[in-house]
N, C-alpha and C positions, 0 to 999 in steps of 0.2 A: 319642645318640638323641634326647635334651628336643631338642640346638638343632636337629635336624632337624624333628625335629616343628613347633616355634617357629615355624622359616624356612617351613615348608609353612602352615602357619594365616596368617602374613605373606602368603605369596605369595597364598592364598584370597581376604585379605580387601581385597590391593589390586587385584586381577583382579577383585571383585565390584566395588569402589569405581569402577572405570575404566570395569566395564560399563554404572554408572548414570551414571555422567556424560556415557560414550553416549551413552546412549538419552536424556539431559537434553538435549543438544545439537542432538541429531536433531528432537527437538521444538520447541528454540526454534529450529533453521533452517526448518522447515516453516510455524513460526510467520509466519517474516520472509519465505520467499515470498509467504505469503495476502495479508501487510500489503503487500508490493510490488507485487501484482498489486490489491489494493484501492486504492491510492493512483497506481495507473495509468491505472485507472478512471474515478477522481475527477478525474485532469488530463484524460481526455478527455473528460469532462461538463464539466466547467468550459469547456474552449474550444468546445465545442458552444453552453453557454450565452451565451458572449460572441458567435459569429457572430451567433447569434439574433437579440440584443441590437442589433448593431451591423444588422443588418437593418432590425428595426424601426424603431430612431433614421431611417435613410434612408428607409422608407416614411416615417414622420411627418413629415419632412422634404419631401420632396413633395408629399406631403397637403398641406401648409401651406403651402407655392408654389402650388399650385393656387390654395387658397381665398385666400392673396391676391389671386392673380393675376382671380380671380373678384369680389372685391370693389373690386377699383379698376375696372374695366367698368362 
């Protein structure tokens, strides 16, 4: 009857253990989608900011053909 008992309070306490490790897990994957869809985010700002970027440099670019182009006249 004790090793029964034993083997029952064992089996409790690793059924509780396995359920917090669960729910541990559950948490850090929920974690790791937030971070994957924030850092997907962030890659599509970033290439937003470089067209921008690469925008402007060509307007200024032009601008600046022009006003040469205006001062040798």
């Amino acid at each position: 009857m004790q090793r029964l008992e034993a083997a029952k309070k064992k089996y409790q306490a690793t059924k509780e253990r396995l359920s917090k490790e669960k729910d541990m897990q559950d948490n850090l994957e929920a974690g790791n989608k937030a971070s994957e869809g924030d850092f997907k985010e962030s890659q599509n700002m970033l290439t937003e900011v470089e067209k921008e970027i690469r925008l402007q440099k060509e307007t200024l670019f032009k601008e600046s053909q022009k006003l040469f182009k205006l001062r040798a006249e």
